[in-house]
N, C-alpha and C positions, 0 to 999 in steps of 0.2 A: 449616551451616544451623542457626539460632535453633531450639527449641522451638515459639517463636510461626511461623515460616515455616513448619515445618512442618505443624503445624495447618491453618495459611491452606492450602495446599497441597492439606490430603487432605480439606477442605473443598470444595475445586472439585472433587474428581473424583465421578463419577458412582455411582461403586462407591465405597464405603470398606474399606480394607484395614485389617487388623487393624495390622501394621506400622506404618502411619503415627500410628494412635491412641494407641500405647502407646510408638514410637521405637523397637520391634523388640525391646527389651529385657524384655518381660514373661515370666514363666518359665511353664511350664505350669499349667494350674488345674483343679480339678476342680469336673464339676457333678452332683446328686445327683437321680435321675432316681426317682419312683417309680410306680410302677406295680400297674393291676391290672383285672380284666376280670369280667363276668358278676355284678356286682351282683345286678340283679335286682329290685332295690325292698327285700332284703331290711335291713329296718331293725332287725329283732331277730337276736338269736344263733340261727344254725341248729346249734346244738349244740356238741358236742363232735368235734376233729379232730386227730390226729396229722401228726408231721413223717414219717412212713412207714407204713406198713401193719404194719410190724414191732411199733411203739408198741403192747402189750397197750389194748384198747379201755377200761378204768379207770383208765389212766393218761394217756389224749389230755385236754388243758385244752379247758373251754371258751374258743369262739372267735366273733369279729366281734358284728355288731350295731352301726351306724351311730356311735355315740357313742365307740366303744373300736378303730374303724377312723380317725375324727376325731382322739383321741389320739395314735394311734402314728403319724397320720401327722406333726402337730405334731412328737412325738418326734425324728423323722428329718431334718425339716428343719431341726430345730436343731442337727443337727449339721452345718450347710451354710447357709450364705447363699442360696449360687448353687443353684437346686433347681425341679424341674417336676414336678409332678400330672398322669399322666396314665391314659387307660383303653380299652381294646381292647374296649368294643362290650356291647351287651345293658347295661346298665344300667337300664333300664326293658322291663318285658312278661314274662310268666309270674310276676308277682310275689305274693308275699302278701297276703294282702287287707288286710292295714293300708297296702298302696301300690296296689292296682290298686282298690279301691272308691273313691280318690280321683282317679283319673285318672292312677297314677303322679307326682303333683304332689309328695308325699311324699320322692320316690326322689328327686326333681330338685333340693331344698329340702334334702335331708341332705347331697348330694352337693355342693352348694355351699359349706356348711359344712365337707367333707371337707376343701375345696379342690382339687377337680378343677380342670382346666384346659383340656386339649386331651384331647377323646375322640370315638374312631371310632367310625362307627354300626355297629352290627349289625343281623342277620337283626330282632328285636325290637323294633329301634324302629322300622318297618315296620308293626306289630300292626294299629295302627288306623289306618296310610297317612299318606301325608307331610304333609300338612295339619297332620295332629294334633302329630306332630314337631315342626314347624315353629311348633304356639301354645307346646309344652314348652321351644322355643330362645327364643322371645320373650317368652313372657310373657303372660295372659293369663288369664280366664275361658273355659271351654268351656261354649256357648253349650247350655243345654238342659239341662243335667246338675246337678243338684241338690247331686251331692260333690264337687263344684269348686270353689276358690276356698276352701276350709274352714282359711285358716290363721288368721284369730282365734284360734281354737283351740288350734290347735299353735305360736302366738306368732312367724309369719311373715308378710308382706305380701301382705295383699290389696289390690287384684286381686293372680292369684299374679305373683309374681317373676319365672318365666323361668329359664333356667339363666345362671348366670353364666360357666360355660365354654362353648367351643366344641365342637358335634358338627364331626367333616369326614366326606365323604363323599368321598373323590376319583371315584372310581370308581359311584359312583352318579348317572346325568345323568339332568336334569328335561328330557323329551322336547321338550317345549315352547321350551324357550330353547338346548335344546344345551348349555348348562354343568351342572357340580354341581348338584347341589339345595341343599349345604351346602359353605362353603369344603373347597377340596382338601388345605388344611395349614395348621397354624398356625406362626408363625414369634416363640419366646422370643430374647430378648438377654441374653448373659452378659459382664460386662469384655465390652464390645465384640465381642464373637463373637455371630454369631448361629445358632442352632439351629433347626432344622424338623422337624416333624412330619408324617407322611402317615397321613391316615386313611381306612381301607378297610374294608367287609364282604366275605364270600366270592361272588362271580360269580354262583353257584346260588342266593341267597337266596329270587331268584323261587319256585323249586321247595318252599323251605319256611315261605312264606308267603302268604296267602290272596291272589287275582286284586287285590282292591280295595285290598289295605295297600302296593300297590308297582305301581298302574295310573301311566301318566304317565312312569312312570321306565324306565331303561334301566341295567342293571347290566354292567359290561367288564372286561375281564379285568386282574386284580388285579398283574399281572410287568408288563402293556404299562401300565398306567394309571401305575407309579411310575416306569418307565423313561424313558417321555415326559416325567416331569416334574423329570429329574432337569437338562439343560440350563437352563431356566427359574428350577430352584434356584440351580444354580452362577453363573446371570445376574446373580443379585444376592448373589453374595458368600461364597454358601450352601455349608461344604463337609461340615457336620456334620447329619447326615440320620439320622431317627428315622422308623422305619415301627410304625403303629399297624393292628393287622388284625387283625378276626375272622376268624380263620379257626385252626385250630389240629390238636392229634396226642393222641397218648397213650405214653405210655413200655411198651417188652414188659417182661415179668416181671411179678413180684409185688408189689416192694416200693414201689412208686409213690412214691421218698423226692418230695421237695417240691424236691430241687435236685440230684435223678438226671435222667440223661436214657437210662436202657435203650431199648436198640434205635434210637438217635439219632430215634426217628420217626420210620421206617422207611416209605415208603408212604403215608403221609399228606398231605392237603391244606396243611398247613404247612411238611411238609420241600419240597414239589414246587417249592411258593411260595417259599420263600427260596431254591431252587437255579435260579431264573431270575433274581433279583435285582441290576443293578446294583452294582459294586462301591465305587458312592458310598454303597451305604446302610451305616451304621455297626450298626445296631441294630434288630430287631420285636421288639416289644412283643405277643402273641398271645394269643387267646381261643376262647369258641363250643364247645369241650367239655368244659369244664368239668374238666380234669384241671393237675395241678401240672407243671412240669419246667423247667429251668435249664440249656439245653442253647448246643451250639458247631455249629452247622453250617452246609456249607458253599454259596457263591453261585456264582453264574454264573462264575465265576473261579476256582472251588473253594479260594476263602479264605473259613476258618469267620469268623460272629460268630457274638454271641449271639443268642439266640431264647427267651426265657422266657413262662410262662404261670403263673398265680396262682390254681388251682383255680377257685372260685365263691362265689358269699353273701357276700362281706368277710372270707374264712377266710383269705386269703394274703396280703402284699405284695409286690413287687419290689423290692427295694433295688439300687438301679444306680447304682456312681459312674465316669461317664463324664471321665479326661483329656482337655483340650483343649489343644494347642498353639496359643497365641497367632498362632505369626508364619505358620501354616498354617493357620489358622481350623477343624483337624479332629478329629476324636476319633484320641484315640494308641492310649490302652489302656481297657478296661472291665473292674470285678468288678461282679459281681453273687449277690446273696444274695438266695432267698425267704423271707420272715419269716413264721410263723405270728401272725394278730392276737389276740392272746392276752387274756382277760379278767381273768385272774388274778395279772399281775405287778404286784406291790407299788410301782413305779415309775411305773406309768402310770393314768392316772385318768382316770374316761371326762370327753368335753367335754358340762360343763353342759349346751350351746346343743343340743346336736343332743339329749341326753337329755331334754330341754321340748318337743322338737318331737314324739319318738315318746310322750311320755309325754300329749299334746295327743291326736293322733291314736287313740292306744291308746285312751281315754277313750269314742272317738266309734265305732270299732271293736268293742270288746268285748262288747257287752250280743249282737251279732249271730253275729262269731267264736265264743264262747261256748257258743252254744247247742249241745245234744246233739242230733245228728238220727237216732242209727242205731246201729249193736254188730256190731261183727264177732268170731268164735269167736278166730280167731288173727291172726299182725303179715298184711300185705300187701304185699309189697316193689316198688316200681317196678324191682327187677332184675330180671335174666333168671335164674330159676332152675337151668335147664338147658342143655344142648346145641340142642335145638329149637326154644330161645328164647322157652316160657311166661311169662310176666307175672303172678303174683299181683294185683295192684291193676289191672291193663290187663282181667283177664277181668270184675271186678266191673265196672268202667265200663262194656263193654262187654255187660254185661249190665241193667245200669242205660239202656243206650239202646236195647237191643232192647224192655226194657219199655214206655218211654213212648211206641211205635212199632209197638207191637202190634195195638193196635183199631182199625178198622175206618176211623176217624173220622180216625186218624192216623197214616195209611202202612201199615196191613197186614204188618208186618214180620216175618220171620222167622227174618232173620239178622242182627246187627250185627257192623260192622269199625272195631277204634280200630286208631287210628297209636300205636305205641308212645312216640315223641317228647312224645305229648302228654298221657301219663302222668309228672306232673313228683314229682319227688324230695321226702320216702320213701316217698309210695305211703300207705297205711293201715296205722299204729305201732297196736300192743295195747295198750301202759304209756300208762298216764294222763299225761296232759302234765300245764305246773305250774299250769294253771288248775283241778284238780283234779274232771275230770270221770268219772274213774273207768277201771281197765283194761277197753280191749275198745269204748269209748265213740267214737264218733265225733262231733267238732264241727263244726260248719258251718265253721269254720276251719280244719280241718284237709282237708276236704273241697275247701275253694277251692285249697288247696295244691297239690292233687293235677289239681284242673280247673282252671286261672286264666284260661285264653284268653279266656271267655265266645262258644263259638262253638255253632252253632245246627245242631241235627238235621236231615240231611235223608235222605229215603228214597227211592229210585228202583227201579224194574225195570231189572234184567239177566238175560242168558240165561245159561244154564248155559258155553258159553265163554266168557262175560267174567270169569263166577266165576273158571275155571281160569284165565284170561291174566292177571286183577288177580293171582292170587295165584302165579303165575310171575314177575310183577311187582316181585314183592316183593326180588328176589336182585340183585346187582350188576351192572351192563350187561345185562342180561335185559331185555328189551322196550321199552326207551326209560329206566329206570332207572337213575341213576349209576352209572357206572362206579366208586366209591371209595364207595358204601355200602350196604349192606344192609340193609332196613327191614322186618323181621316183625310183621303185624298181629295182635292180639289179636281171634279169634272169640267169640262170645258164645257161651252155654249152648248143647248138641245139633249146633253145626257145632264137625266135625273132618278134620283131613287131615293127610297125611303128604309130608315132603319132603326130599329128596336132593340135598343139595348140590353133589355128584359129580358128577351127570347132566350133560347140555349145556342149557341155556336153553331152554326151552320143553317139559324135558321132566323139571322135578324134583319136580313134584305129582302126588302122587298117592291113591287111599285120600279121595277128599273124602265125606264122609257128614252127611247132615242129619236129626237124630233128632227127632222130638215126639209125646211120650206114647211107644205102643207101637210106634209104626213107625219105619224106621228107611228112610231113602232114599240109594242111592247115586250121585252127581253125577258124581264121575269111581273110574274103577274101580280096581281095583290093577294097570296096565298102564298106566294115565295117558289111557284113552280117557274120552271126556268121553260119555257116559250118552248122554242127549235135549239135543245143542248148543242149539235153539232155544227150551228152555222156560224160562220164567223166576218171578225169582226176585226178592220184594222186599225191600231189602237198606238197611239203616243205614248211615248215617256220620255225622262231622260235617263243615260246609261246607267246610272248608280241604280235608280227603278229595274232597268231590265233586268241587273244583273243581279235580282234578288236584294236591293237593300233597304231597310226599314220594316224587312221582315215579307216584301213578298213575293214570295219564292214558287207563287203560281207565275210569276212573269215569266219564269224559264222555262214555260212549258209553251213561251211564243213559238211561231214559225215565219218563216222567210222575212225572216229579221233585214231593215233598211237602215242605215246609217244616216243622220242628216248634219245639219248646221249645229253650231253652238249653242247653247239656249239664251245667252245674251245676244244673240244676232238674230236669234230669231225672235225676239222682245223689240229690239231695236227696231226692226224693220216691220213689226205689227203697229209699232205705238206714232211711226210712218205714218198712216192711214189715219190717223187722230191728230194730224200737227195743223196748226191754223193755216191758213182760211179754214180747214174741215172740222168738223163737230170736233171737242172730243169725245175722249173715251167715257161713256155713262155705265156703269152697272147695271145689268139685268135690260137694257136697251135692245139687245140683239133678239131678231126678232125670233130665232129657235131657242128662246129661254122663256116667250111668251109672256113675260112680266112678272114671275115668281122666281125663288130662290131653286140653288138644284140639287141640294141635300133638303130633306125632310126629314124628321123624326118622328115617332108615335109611340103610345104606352107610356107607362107609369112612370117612366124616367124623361118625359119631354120637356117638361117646364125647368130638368138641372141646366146647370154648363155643361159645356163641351167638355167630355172627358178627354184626361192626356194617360191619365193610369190602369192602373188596372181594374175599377172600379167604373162601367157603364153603364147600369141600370138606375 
């Protein structure tokens, strides 16, 4: 049979075979796949980051920033033809305020530049519900909003652009029609092969994200969503399969290298998830916690692939060069490398294009960023300091909203609870950053860092057992609570309490004490008997808390629920009351915190960490 017959041939059939394209005779090929997850809008360098924890901290280069993540990825793809862009979720929401005081328009506009391509939604692009997603995929003005639409500016298209890649949702259906809200997968062609992509966020995102950012929608389960759609793949020809998900692990130990994978991820939402997996998926691409790893593990068949993740901020990338056999249309073999996006190497130059657009932005940013609003004595870490899982920067927030919730006029409050989560990374730094505001100084910018959600104060009455049941609430499968995390809230000044991870569920609180001025009141005793159950108590949060997220879903048993200010405003205007001439802000200073911490722990599990999983004892 001619060449030309053949052609004609694999032209009539319905399917096309790699075989018939090529005459069977093409040799393997490789395609270079890169990757990376949790953006975040972050368009500037989040500092400096090591390929391990081992790297002495004066030796990590600085890393990322939109224009040197654009670079390296150029870089890579010059070393390939055949080559895909892609990203596992969060890319916009909790961002810096050079991308979320424009609507994230920013983050979407860099990233296209990046040359993203196919990326899964995450928990975050949820933030401000599908609608809004939906103008970020298409393009547009948002209707109302004054920092919209500002790429004059930053020497991008107004109206805005749109993203030029693809979000997929497989596993996210818009209630209303039964399908996706966003395609289920995008499908590249390489020499006639063709490649797919599945994009997923993790099941639970409801749980950590406000009622109204994910009303309409229906989230399914992440093993049944890919495996259903794996026939439908293979329908058209499809045998080389890439799964894109947020959802991800953390490596045990210490050394957190960037392409370790300690403890395979042991227990985690990503190991569980790829050990359900179809044995046609070749590859996930992973995100959502923000940690590195380069791991092998194993599917439903218990044959390993790969599963990597690329820390966060533009710090990492995935270098993955996928072989594909021709006459089997499949991946054969993968290597894969995480690259640190390095600012400092003499070979790479950031791109112009994306360095005009932050430098646009920056411009219309800064005079606001800038401003000093406040002084703290020392650093403030968004970590968990201890075993009992105190918060440096969780307890100022949360004392910054029992403030604004205190009078009379606006919720009577007398206790506030933050969610840890939503204390974002690093919290409140001492050293002067390089807009040179001075050590100890806080900027409104650095402040939005630390608040980004823009979510709004509310304050209700609870009795004194809802107090104890929210905050048994708090531990892993305890009272409707994920079974796979632990989520310890940050109490404000004068409420303390102690808790036992050891115990049985419903019975690891105990010691709750509520101090102002000179008295001191105890709520539940050192036995874990809860005082006066029916008295109550008015109590802070912000609205993603109220309304049940992070799993507690005693909040909705509040009553005479108060609406308040923003919780960056109400930050703003506590850290007010610490701006020079006046002291600043000191830790554990406040005189109803008496000079101790206001989480305790006890029993057999006191001397571990701070649990995040399911594992407290």
């Amino acid at each position: 049979m001619t060449l030309r017959m053949i052609a004609a041939a694999c032209a009539a059939l319905a399917v096309t075979a790699v075989a018939c394209s090529s005459g069977g005779s093409e040799p393997p090929f490789t395609v270079k796949l890169i990757g990376f997850n949790d953006y975040h809008g972050n368009l500037e360098s989040p500092g400096t980051f090591g390929a391990s924890a081992a790297v002495p901290a004066a030796e990590r280069p600085p890393v990322g920033g939109a224009e040197f993540m654009a670079a390296h990825v150029a870089k890579l793809k010059a070393q390939n033809p055949n080559n895909v862009v892609v990203g596992a979720g969060d890319s916009i929401g909790a961002s810096p305020l050079i991308s979320a005081l424009f609507q994230d328009e920013p983050s979407v506009e860099t990233l296209n530049r990046i040359g993203l391509e196919f990326n899964s939604v995450g928990n975050h692009e949820f933030d401000k519900g599908s609608a809004e997603l939906l103008r970020l995929q298409n393009g547009g003005c948002k209707a109302g909003e004054p920092n919209s639409c500002k790429g004059a500016v930053a020497g991008t298209p107004v109206p805005f652009e749109g993203a030029k890649f693809k979000w997929l949702s497989a596993n996210v259906i818009a209630t209303a029609t039964g399908k996706p809200l966003l395609p289920a997968y995008g499908v590249k062609e390489f020499k006639g092969v063709k490649v797919a992509f599945i994009g997923m966020t993790f099941k639970a995102t409801p749980t950590v994200v406000t009622p109204t950012g994910v009303a309409g929608l229906e989230f399914r389960d992440e093993i049944q969503t890919v495996n259903n759609l794996i026939p439908e793949l293979k329908g058209q020809g499809i045998e080389a399969i890439v799964v894109l998900v947020h959802e991800g692990g953390f490596q045990s130990g210490t050394v957190s290298d960037i392409n370790g994978c300690e403890g395979a991820l042991a227990g985690s939402g990503i190991a569980t998830l790829v050990k359900g997996l179809d044995n046609a998926v070749d590859a996930v691409i992973s995100g959502h916690t923000h940690a590195a790893y380069n791991c092998k593990l194993p599917n439903a068949t218990g044959r390993t692939i790969p599963v990597t993740s690329s820390s966060s901020f533009g710090r990492v990338l995935t270098d993955m060069d996928l072989t594909i056999d021709p006459s089997t249309r499949d991946i054969t073999a993968i290597a894969t490398t995480n690259r640190l996006v390095v600012r400092n190497d003499p070979t790479v130059s950031a791109d112009a294009a994306v360095a005009r657009i932050i430098a646009g932005y920056n411009s219309l940013v800064s005079p606001i960023a800038n401003t000093v609003i406040g002084a703290i004595a020392a650093e403030l870490p968004n970590s968990r300091t201890d075993g009992a899982c105190n918060m440096p920067a969780g307890d100022l927030v949360a004392d910054a909203m029992l403030a604004a919730t205190q009078g009379p006029t606006f919720g009577s409050a007398v206790i506030a609870l933050m969610n840890g989560g939503g204390v974002r990374n690093p919290g409140f730094t001492f050293a002067s950053s390089a807009v040179g505001e001075g050590a100890g100084n806080v900027t409104y910018g650095e402040a939005f860092t630390t608040q980004p959600f823009g979510n709004s104060l509310v304050t209700m009455s609870l009795t004194a057992q809802d107090l104890k049941d929210v905050l048994e609430e708090q531990f892993a499968g305890c009272k409707g609570q994920s079974t796979t995390a632990t989520r310890v809230m940050l109490p404000s000044n004068g409420f303390k309490y102690t808790w036992d991870g050891a115990k049985a569920c419903g019975a690891r609180v105990s010691n709750v004490t509520l101090r102002n001025g000179a008295s001191t009141e105890t709520i539940v005793d050192a036995s874990g008997t809860v005082a006066s159950p029916a008295k109550t108590y008015r109590v802070t949060m912000n609205n993603f808390m109220a309304d049940g997220g992070d799993g507690y879903s005693t909040f909705l048993k509040g009553t005479n629920r108060l609406g308040g200010a923003q919780d960056i405003d109400a930050l703003v205007a506590y850290l007010s009351g610490f701006k020079a001439p006046k002291a600043p802000y000191t830790l554990g200073n406040n005189p109803n915190d008496a000079g101790s911490v206001r989480i305790n722990r006890t029993g057999t599990g006191s001397n571990a960490a701070c649990p995040t999983g399911a594992v407290t004892s």
